[in-house]
VEXDREN-2710 file (C-alpha; in Angstrom, 1 decimal):
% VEXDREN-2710
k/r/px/py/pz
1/UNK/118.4/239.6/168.6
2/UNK/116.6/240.0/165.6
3/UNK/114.8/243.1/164.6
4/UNK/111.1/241.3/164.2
5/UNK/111.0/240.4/167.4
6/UNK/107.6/241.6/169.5
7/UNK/110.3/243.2/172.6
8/UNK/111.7/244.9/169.3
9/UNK/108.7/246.4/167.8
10/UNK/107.5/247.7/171.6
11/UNK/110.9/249.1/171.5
12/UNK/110.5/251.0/168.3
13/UNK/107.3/252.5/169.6
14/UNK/108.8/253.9/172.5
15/UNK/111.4/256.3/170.2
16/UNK/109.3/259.7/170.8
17/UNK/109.1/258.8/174.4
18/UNK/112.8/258.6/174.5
19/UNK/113.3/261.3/172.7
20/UNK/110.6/263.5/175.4
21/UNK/112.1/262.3/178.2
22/UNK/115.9/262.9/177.3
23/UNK/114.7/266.8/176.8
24/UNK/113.3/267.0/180.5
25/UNK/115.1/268.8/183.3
26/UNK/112.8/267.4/186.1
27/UNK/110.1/264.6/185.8
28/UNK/107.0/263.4/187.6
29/UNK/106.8/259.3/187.4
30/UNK/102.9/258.4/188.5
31/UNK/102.8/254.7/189.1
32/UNK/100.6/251.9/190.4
33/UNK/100.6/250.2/193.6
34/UNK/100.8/246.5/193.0
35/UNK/103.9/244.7/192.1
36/UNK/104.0/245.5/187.6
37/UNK/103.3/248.9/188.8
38/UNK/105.8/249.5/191.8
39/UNK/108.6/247.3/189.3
40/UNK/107.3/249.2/186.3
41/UNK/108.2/252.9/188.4
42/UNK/112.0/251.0/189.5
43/UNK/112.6/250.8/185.8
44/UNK/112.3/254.3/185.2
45/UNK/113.9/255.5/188.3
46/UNK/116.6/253.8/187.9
47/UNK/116.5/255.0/183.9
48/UNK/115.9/258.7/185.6
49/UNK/119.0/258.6/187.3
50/UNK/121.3/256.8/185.1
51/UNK/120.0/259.8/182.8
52/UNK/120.8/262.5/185.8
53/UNK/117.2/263.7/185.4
54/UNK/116.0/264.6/188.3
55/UNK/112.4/263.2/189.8
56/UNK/109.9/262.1/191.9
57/UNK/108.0/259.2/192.0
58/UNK/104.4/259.0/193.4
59/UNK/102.4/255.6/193.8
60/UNK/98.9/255.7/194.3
61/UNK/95.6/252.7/194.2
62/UNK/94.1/254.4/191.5
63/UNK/94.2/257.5/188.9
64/UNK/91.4/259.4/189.1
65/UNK/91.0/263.3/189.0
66/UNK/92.8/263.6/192.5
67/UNK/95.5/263.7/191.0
68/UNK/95.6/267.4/190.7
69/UNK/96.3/267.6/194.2
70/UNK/99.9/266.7/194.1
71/UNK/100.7/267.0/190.4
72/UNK/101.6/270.4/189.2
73/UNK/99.6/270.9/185.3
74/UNK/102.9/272.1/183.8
75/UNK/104.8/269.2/185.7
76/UNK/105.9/266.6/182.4
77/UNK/104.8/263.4/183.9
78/UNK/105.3/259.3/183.5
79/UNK/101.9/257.3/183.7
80/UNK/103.2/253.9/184.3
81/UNK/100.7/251.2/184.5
82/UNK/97.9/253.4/184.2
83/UNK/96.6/256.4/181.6
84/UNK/95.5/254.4/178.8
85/UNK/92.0/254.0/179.6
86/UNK/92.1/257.4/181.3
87/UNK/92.5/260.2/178.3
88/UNK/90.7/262.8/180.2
89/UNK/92.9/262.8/182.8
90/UNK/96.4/262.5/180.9
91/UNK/95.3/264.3/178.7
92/UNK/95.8/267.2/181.2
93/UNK/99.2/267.1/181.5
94/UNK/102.4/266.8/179.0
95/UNK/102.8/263.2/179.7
96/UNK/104.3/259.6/178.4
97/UNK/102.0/256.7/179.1
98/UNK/103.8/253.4/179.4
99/UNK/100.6/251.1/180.0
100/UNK/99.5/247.8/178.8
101/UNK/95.7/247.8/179.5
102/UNK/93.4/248.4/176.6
103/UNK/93.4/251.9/175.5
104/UNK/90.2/254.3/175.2
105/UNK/90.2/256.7/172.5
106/UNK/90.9/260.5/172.5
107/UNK/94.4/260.2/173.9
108/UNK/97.0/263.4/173.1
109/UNK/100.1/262.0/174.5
110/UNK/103.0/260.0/173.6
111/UNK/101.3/256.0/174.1
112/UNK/103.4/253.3/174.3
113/UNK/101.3/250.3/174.8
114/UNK/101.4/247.1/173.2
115/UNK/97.6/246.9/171.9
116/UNK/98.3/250.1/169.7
117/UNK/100.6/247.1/167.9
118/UNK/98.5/244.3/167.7
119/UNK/100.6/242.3/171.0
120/UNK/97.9/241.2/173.9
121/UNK/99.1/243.7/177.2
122/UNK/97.0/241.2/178.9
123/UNK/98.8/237.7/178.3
124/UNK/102.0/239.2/176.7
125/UNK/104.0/242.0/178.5
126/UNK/103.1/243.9/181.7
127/UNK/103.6/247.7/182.6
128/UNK/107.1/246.8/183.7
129/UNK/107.8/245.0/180.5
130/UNK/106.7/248.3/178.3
131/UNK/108.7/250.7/180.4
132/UNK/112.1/248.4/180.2
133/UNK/111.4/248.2/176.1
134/UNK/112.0/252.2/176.2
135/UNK/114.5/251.7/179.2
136/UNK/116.5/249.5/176.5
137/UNK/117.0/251.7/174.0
138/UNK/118.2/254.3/176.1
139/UNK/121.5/252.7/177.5
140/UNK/122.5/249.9/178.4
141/UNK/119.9/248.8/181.3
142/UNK/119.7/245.1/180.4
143/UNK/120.0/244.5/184.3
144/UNK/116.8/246.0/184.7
145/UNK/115.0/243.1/182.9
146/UNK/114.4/240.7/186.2
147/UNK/112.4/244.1/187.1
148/UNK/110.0/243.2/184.1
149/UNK/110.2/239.5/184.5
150/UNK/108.9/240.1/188.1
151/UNK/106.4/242.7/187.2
152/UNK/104.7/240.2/184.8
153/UNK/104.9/237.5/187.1
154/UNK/103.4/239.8/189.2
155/UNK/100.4/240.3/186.7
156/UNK/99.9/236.5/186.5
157/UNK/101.4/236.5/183.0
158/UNK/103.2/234.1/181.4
159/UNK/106.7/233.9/179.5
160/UNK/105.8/234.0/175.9
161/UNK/105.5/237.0/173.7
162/UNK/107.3/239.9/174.5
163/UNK/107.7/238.7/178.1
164/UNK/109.7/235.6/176.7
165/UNK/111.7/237.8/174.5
166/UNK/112.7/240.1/177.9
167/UNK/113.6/236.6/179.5
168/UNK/115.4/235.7/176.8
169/UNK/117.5/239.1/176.4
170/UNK/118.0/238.6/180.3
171/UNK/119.1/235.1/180.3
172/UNK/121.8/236.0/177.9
173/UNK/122.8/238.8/179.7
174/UNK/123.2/236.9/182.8
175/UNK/120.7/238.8/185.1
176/UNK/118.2/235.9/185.1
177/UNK/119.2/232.3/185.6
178/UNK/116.0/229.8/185.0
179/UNK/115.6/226.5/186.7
180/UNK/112.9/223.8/186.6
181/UNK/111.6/223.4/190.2
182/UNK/108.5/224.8/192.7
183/UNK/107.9/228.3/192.3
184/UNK/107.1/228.6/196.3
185/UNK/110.2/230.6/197.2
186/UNK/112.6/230.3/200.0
187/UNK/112.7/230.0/203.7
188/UNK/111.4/227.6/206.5
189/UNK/109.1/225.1/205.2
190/UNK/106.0/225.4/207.1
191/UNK/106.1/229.2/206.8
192/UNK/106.6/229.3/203.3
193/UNK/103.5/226.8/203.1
194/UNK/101.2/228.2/205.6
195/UNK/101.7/231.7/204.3
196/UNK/100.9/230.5/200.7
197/UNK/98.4/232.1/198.3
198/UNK/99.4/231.3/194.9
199/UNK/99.0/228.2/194.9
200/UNK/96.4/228.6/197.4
201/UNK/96.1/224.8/200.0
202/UNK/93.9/223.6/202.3
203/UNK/95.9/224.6/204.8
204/UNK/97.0/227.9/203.8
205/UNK/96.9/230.3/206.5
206/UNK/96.5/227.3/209.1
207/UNK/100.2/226.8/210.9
208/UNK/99.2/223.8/212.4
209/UNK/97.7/222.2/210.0
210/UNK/100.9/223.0/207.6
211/UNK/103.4/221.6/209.8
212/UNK/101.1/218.2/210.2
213/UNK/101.4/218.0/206.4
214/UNK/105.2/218.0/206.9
215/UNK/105.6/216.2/209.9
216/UNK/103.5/213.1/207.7
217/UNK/106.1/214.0/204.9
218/UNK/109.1/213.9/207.2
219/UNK/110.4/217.1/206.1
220/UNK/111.9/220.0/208.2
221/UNK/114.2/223.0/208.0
222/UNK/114.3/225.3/204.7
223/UNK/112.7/224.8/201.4
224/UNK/115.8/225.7/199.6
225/UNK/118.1/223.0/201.4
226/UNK/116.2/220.4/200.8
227/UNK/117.5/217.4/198.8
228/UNK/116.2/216.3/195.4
229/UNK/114.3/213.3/196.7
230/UNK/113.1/215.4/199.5
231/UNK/112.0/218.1/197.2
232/UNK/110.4/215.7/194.8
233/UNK/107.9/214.0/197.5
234/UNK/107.0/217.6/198.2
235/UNK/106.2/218.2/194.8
236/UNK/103.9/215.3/194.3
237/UNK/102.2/215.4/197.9
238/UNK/101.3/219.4/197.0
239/UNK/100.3/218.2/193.1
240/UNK/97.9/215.8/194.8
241/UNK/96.1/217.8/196.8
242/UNK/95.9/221.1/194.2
243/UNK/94.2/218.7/191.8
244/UNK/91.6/217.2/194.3
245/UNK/90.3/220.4/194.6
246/UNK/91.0/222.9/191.4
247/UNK/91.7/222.6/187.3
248/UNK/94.8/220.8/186.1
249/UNK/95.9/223.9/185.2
250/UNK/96.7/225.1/188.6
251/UNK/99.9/222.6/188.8
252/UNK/101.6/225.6/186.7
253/UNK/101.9/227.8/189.7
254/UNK/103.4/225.0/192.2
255/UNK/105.7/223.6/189.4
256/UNK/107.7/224.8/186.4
257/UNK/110.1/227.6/185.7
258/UNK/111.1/229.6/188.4
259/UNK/114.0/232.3/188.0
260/UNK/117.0/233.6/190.4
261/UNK/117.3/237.3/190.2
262/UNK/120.9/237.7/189.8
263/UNK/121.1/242.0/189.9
264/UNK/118.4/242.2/192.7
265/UNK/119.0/241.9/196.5
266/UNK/115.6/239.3/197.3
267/UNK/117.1/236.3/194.8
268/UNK/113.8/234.3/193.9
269/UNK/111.3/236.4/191.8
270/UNK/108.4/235.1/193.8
271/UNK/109.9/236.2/197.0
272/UNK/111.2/239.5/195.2
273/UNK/106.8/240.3/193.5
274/UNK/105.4/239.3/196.4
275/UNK/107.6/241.3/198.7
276/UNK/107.5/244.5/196.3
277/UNK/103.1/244.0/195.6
278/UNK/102.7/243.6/199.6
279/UNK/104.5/246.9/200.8
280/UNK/102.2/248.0/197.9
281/UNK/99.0/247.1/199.0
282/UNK/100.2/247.8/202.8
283/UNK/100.0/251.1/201.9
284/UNK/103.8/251.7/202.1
285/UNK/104.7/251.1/198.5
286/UNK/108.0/253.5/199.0
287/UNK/109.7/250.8/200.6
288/UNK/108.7/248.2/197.9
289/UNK/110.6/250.8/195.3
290/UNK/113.3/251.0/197.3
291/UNK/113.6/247.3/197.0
292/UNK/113.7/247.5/193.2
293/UNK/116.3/250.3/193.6
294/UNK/118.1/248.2/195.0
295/UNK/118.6/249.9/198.6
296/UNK/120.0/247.4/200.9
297/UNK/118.6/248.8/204.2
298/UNK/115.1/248.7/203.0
299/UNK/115.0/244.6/202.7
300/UNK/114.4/243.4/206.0
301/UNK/111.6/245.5/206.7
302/UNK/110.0/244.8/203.1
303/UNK/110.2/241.1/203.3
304/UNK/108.2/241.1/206.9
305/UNK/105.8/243.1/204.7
306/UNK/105.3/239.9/202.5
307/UNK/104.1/237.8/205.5
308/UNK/102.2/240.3/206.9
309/UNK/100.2/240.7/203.7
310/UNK/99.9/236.7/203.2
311/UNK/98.3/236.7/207.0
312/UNK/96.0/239.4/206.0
313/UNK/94.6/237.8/202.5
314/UNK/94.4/234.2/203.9
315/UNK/91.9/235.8/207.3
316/UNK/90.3/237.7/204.6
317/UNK/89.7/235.0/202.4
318/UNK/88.5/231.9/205.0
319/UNK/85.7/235.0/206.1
320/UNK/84.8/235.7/202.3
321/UNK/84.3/232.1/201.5
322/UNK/82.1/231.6/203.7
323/UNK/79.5/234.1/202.4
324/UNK/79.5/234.1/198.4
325/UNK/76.7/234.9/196.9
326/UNK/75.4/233.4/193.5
327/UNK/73.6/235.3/190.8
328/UNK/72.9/233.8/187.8
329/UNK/76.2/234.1/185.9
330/UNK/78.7/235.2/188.3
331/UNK/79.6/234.8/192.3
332/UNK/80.2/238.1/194.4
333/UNK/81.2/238.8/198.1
334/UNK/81.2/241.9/200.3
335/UNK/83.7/242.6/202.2
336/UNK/85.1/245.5/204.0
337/UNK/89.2/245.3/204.7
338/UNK/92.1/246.7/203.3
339/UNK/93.9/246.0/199.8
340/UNK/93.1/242.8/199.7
341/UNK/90.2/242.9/196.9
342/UNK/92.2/241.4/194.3
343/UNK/94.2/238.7/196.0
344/UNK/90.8/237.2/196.8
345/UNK/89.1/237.4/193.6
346/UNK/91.8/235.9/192.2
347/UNK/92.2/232.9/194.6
348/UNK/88.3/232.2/194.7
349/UNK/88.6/232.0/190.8
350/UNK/91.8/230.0/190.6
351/UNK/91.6/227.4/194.1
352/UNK/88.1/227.1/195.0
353/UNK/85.1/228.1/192.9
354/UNK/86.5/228.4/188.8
355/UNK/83.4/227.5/187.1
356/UNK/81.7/231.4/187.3
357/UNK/83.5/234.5/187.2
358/UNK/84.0/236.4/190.9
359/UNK/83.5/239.8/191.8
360/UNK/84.7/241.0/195.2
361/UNK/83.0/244.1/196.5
362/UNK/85.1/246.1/198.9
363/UNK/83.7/249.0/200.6
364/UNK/85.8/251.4/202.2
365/UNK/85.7/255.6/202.8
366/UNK/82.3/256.0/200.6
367/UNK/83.2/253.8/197.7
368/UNK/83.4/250.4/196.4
369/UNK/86.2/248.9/195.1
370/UNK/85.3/246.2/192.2
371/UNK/87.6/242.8/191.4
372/UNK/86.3/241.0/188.8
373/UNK/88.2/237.9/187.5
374/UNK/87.5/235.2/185.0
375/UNK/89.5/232.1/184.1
376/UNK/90.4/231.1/180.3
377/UNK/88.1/228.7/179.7
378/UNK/85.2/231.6/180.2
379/UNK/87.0/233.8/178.6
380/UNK/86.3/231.0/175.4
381/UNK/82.8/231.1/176.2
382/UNK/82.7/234.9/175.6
383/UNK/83.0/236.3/178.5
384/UNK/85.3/240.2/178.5
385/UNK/85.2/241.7/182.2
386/UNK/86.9/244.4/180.6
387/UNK/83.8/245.6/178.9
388/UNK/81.0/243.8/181.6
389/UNK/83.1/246.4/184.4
390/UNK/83.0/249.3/182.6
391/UNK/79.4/249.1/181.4
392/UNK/78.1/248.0/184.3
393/UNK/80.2/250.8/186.9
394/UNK/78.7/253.2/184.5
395/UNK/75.1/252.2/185.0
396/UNK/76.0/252.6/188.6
397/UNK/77.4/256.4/188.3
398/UNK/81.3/254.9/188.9
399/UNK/84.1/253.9/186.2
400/UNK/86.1/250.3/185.5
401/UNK/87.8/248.3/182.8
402/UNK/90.7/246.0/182.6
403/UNK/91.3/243.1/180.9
404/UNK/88.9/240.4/179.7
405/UNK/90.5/237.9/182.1
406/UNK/90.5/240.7/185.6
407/UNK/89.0/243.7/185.6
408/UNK/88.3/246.5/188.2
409/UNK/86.4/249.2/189.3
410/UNK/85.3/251.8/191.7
411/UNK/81.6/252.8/192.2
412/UNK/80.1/255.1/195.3
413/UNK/78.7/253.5/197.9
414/UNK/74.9/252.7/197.5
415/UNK/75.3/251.5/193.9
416/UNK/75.8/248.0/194.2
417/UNK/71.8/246.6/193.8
418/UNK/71.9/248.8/190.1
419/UNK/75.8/247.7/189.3
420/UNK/75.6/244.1/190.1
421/UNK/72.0/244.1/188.3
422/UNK/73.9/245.3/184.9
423/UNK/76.8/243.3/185.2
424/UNK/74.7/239.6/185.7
425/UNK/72.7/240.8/182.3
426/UNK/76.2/241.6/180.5
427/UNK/77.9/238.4/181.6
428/UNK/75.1/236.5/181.2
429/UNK/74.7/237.6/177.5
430/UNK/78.3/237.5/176.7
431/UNK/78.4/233.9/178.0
432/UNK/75.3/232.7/176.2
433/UNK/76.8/234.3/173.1
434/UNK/74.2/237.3/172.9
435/UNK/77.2/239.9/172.8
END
């Protein structure tokens, strides 16, 4: 490859994190629990050990000043996917960041990060895609790129930027193959369909109703044996009924490029992010990085995991619809389950309601957990959740940021009237172009 290439210049800026991790005798990787983050944390283990560094990995929801508890201050530690808008807590400990959300100022340590170069961390590379540009130029780990390719599917990103020049570097190399076709997985058809949330259906999460669909289609067995023909009526019968109800842009996540996973033991990357995010957000995200550490044992239990999860969102999600509220610029719900906060902003936003941003309000232990999300068009009216979250979280005594296209937050418990106050005055002037 050439030397101006964006994966290149990421590369270049992760030379004095090289350099501090190669003088380590034990390390402390700190990672998040969704799929970049979990994929992001393989990439160094698996760089860890090729190294013969000892360490131990830790995934946790969120870095906040808990972390003390189980990180030792003179421990040299690995933020992955997470630091950059935390200096005061980094800042505590000798530490690398490999992060690609936008970072706050008053940071001491050694930053990789893409914005510190001018390349969007929100539409460009993932965590996963930062941590294999330093992974690269410390041996040959080219087999660790479906990790990254995952971890930014994982983030909703597309393949352009540095994320294309990782697919190409892997294409080359033979660890990713790319095909035209659905990106839906594998497996038994009215499963796969039932259980799906990106693309989200009608009848997603309704058995029945899924295999009514296919009985009208004719179509049985597994998604992966199906003929061309077969496969093509599927196509178009699931085209048709995205578009009757959400933007044309939504075909992209039924139909387009999918990739096989040739190093990793789950094949198809769709399979492999949603398996590795749901042991994540099942709270067991130890098995999800045994998965990209390619344990073979830990595979069968991980890819129940991925139903499981799917069940969960879907009874989630038919309860939260049915009770959004509408402020003047933006739709919230309450709701009180498990990790789920995300998955449901993001489907409300992308399936069912895309003309106002969401914000999903989980309460749980004390706190409320904040997902925001927005969709690109609103982002081209002016709308940055990144900046609405955080203001608005601090009005409300909590903290938040993100990305301008999904953002969270955590505020206690008892601040939503003042938070949700702030944030409809902040979107609504970014949107009418007051900001």
């Amino acid at each position: 490859m050439g030397g101006t290439s964006k994966l290149d210049e990421l590369s270049g800026i992760a030379k004095p994190a090289a350099d501090e991790i190669k003088a380590q005798k034990f390390v402390r990787v700190v990672s998040h629990h969704d799929a970049d983050g979990i994929t992001a944390c393989g990439i160094v283990c698996h760089l860890l050990q090729r190294l013969r560094i000892p360490f131990q990995a830790t995934i946790i929801s969120n870095l906040d000043s808990s972390i003390a508890k189980f990180v030792d201050a003179g421990d040299f530690v690995i933020f992955c996917d997470m630091g950059s808008g935390q200096p005061d807590i980094v800042n505590r400990f000798h530490a690398v960041i490999l992060d690609h959300h936008v970072p706050q100022e008053g940071h001491s340590q050694v930053h990789v990060n893409p914005h510190l170069i001018g390349i969007d961390g929100g539409s460009e590379v993932s965590a996963s895609g930062v941590a294999y540009s330093l992974a690269r130029i410390m041996g040959n780990n080219v087999d660790l790129a479906g990790l990254a390719i995952s971890g930014a599917i994982g983030d909703k990103q597309k393949m352009q930027g540095a994320n294309k020049d990782i697919l190409d570097e892997a294409v080359k190399a033979g660890v990713v193959a790319a095909y035209k076709g659905l990106k839906l997985g594998r497996g038994p058809l009215e499963k796969v369909l039932a259980c799906s949330i990106d693309p989200y259906f009608d009848f997603s999460g309704r058995l029945e109703e899924a295999r009514k669909f296919l009985q009208e289609l004719k179509l049985q067995g597994n998604i992966e044996s199906l003929s061309q023909e077969d496969l093509k009526r599927l196509s178009s019968a699931l085209a048709l009924k995205l578009l009757k109800k959400s933007p044309p842009d939504t075909i992209d996540s039924l139909l387009g490029e999918a990739y096989v996973l040739n190093r990793e033991l789950i094949k198809d990357v769709y399979d492999f992010t949603n398996t590795v995010n749901s042991c994540g957000k099942l709270g067991v995200p130890g098995l999800g990085l045994s998965v990209c550490l390619r344990h073979e044992p830990s595979v069968a239990e991980a890819e129940s995991k991925r139903f499981e999860y799917s069940e969960q969102i879907l009874r989630a999600l038919h309860d939260a619809i049915a009770r959004i509220h509408e402020c003047s610029s933006f739709r919230y719900v309450e709701i009180s389950c498990s990790d789920v906060t995300g998955a449901i902003a993001s489907t409300i936003i992308r399936y069912v309601m895309p003309d106002k941003p969401i914000i999903v309000l989980n309460t749980e232990d004390g706190n409320v957990k904040i997902s925001a999300r927005g969709t690109t068009d609103l982002i081209n009216r002016g709308l940055d959740l990144s900046v609405a979250i955080r203001e608005s979280a601090k009005k409300a005594g909590g903290s938040g940021g993100g990305h301008k296209i999904a953002s969270g937050g955590m505020i206690p418990k008892g601040g939503e009237k003042a938070f949700l106050e702030a944030l409809d005055a902040i979107i609504g002037g970014q949107l009418n172009g007051q900001v």
